[in-house]
C-alpha positions in Angstrom: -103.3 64.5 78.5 -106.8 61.6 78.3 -110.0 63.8 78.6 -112.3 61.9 80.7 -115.0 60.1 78.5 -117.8 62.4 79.8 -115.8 65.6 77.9 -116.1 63.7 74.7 -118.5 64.3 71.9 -119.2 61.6 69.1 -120.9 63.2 66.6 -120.6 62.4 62.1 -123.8 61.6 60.3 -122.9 57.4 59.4 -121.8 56.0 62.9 -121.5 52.2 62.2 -122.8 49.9 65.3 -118.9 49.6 66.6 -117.9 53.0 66.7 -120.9 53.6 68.9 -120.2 50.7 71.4 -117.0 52.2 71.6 -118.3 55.2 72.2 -120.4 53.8 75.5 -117.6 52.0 76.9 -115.5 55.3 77.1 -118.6 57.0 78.4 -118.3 59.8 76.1 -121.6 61.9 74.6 -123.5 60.8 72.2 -124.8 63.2 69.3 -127.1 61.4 67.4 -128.5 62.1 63.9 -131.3 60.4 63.4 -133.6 57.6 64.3 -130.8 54.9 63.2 -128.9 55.9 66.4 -131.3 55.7 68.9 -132.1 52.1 67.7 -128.6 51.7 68.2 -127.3 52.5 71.4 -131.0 51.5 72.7 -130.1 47.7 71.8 -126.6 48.0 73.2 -127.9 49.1 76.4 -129.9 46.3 76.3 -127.4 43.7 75.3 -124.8 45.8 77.9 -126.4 47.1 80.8 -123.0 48.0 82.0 -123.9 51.1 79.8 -126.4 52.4 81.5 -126.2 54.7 83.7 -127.1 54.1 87.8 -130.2 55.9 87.5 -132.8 56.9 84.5 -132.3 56.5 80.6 -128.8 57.9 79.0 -128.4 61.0 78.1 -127.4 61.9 74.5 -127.8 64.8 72.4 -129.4 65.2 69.0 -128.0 67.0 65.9 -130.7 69.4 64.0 -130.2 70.7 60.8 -132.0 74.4 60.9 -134.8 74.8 58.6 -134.6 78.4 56.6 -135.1 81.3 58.0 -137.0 84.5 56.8 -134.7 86.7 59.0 -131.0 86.0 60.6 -130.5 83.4 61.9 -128.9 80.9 59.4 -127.8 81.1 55.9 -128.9 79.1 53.3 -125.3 78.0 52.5 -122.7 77.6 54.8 -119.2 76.5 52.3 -118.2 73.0 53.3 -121.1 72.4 56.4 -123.5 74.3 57.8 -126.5 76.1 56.3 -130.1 75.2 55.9 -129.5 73.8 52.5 -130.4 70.0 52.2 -128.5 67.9 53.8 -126.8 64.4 55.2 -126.5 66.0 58.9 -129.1 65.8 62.2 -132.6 65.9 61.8 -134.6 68.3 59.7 -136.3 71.0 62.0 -139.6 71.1 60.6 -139.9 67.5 61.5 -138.9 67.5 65.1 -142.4 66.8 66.3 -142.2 63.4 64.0 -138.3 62.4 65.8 -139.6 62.9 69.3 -142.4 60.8 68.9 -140.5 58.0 67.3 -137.5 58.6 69.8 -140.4 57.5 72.8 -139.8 54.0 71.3 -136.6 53.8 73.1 -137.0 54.5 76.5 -133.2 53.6 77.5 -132.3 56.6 75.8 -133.1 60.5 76.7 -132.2 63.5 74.6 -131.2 66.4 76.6 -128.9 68.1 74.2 -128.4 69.7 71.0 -125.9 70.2 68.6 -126.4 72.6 65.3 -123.4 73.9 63.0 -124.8 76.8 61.6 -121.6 78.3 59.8 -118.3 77.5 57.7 -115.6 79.9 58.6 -117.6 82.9 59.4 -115.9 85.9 60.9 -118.4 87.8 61.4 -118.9 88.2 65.4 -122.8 89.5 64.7 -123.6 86.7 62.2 -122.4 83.5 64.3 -124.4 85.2 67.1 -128.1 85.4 65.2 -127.4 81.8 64.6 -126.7 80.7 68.1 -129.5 83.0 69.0 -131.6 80.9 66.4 -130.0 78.0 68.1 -130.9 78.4 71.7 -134.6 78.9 70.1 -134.4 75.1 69.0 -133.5 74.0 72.1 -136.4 75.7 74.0 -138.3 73.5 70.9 -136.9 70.5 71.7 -137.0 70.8 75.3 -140.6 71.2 75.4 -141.2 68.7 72.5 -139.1 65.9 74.4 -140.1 67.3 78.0 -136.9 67.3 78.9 -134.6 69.9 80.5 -131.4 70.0 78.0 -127.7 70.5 80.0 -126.2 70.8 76.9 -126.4 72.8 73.9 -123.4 72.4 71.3 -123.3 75.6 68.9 -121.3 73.6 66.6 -118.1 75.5 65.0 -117.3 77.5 62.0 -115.3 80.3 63.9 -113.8 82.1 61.2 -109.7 82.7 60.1 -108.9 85.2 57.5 -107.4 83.0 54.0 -106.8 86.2 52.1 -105.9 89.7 52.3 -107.8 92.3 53.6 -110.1 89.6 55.1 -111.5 90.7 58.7 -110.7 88.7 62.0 -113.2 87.4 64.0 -113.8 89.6 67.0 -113.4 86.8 69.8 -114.3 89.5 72.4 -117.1 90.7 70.7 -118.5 87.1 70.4 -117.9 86.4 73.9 -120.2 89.4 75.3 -122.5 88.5 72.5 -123.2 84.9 74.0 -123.3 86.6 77.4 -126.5 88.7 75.9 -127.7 85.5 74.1 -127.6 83.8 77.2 -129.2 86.5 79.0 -131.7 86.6 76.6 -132.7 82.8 77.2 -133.2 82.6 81.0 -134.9 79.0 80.6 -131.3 77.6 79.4 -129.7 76.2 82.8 -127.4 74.0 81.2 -123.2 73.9 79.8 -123.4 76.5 76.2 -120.2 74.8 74.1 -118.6 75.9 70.9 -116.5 73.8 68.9 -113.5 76.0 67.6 -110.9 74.2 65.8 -110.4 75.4 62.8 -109.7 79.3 64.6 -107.5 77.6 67.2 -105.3 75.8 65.3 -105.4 77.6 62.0 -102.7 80.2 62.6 -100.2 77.6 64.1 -98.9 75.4 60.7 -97.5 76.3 57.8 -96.9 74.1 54.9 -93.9 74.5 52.9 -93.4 73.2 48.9 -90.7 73.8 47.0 -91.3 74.6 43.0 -90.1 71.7 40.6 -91.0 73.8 37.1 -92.9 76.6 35.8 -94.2 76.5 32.2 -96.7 78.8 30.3 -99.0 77.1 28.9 -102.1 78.8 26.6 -101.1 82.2 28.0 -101.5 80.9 31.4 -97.9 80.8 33.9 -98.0 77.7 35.8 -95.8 76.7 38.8 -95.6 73.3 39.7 -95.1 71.9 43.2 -93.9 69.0 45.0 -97.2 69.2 46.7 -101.1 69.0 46.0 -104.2 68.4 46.8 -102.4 65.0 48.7 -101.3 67.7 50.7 -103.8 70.1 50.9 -107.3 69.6 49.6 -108.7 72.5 50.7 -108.6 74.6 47.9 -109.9 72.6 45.3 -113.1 72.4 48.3 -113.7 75.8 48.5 -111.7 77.8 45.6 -110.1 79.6 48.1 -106.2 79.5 48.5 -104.2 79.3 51.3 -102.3 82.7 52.2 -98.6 81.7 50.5 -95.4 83.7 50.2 -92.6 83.0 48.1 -89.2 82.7 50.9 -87.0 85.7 49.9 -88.4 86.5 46.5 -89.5 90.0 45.6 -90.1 91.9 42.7 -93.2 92.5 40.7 -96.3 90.1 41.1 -97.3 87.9 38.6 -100.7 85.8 38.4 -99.7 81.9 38.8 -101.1 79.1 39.1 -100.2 76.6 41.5 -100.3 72.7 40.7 -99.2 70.0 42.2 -97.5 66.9 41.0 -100.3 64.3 40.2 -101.5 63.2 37.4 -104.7 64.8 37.6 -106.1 67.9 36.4 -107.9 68.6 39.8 -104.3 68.8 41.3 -104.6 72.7 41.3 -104.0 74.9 45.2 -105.0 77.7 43.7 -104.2 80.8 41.3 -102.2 83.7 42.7 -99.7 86.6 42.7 -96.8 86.0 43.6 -93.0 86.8 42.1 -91.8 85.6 38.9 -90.9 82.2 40.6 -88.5 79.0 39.0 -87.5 75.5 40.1 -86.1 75.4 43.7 -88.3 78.0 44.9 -89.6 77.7 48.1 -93.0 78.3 49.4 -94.8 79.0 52.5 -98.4 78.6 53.3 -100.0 79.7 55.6 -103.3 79.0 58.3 -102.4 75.2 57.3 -102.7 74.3 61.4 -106.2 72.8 60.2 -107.5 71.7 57.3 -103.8 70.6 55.9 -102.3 67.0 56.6 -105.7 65.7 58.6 -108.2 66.6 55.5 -105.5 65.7 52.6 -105.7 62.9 50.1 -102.5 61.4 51.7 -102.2 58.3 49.8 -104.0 59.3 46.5 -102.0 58.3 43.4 -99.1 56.9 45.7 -97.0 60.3 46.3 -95.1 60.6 49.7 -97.3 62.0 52.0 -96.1 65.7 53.7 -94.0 65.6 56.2 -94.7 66.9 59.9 -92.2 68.7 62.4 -93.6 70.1 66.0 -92.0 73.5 67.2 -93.1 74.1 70.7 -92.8 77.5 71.7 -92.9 81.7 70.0 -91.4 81.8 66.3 -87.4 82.4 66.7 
């Protein structure tokens, strides 16, 4: 299946001058992240007018990076993105009022969207929705700052999946009355509301299997070492937080291990666990690894084979 261009975001905080042309000549969306990128696709619709659209400048959204909050709203610190901690993304809030101004020196180009990522994996139903509630309240900013009526406001992803035990799942239903409320709450906003959740769609439908090729103890420390690591999955050494992994038909007493991989570095670790007393030829299953396994891995790092990848369409047998 093509989505038609206008479905299509382009967001990242370093778009180089092609990707952007690129970008216009599928007609996809625009989120822009700073001045850089109105300078941009303003001098490509000049050199293109092809790109412009039939009537009035082109519509684009702009990424803005929350500024802290006294209450709700957004954390300080978000795990791998998010948060109101410095950072490479969008446009500082506090200095809105200085973008817009700026932005008026391209007149090709109209911002009548937002995008904000507030969160990293958050499961919490009640805290995503204080920071799309804080979200829709920079939009009503921005619309009146730009004078523009936004259609689009992008609330950015960070729907949660559990990675350990006990961990909560994110309420879906919950979330989805609590945007109705939100919405509810922010009569002004006529426009499309749009979350981005890949990580809690894709999550739960890959596994990554490794078989063990030694154990060893080492300084009273029980090591298992695996055919794959962070070239496979990166994740944990990211976040210090292990993929949920079983051992296939092993039971007995739990043991803490940990779990490296086979490269010659000592950052090749996924992450210390309990498992059974394992040995070489073990095999092991982990799971969520539907996002955040092959696509975020250091494939090619230190020239091991990169994982294999087999599609099963359909319920588990």
């Amino acid at each position: 299946m093509k989505l038609p261009g206008a479905r299509v975001l382009f967001a990242g905080p370093g778009k180089a001058r092609g990707e952007i042309e690129r970008a216009l000549e599928l007609g996809a969306r625009i989120e822009v992240d700073g001045i850089e990128d109105l300078a941009i696709i303003d001098a490509l619709l000049r050199e293109r007018p092809e790109f412009s659209p039939p009537k009035g400048p082109l519509p684009v959204s702009l990424r803005v990076h929350p500024a802290p909050k006294t209450a709700g709203g957004f954390a300080e610190a978000a795990g791998i993105i998010g948060g109101t901690a410095p950072s490479a993304f969008g446009v500082d809030e506090e200095k809105l009022g200085e973008f817009i101004a700026s932005a008026a020196s391209f007149p090709r180009v109209a911002i009548r969207g937002l995008q904000v990522f507030a969160s990293s994996n958050e499961r919490g139903a009640e805290r995503l929705l204080a920071s799309h509630g804080a979200a829709l309240a920079i939009a009503r900013e921005l619309g009146e700052l730009s004078g523009e009526a936004l259609d689009l406001v992008d609330l950015g992803g960070g729907l949660g999946i559990p990675y350990a035990e006990g961990q909560e799942e994110l309420d879906v239903e919950a979330l989805g009355k609590g945007l109705v409320r939100v919405l509810a709450e922010n009569p002004w906003f006529r426009g499309e509301l749009l979350l981005e959740p890949g990580r809690w769609l894709s999550g739960p439908c890959g596994v990554y299997l490794a078989r063990v090729l030694r154990v060893k103890e080492s300084r009273g420390k029980r090591f298992a070492v695996l055919e794959g690591g962070i070239n496979h999955l990166l994740r944990p050494l990211l976040t210090g937080e292990p993929f949920p992994v079983a051992a296939v038909g092993k039971a007995g007493p739990l043991y803490p291990q940990i779990l490296a991989g086979p490269l010659c570095s000592s950052l090749d670790r996924l992450g210390e666990v309990e498992l059974p007393e394992l040995e070489a030829g073990d095999l092991l299953v982990f799971g969520q690894a539907g996002a955040y396994g092959f696509t975020e891995a250091m494939t090619h790092f230190l020239s091991h084979e990169p994982a294999a990848e087999r599609l099963f369409e359909g319920p588990p047998a």
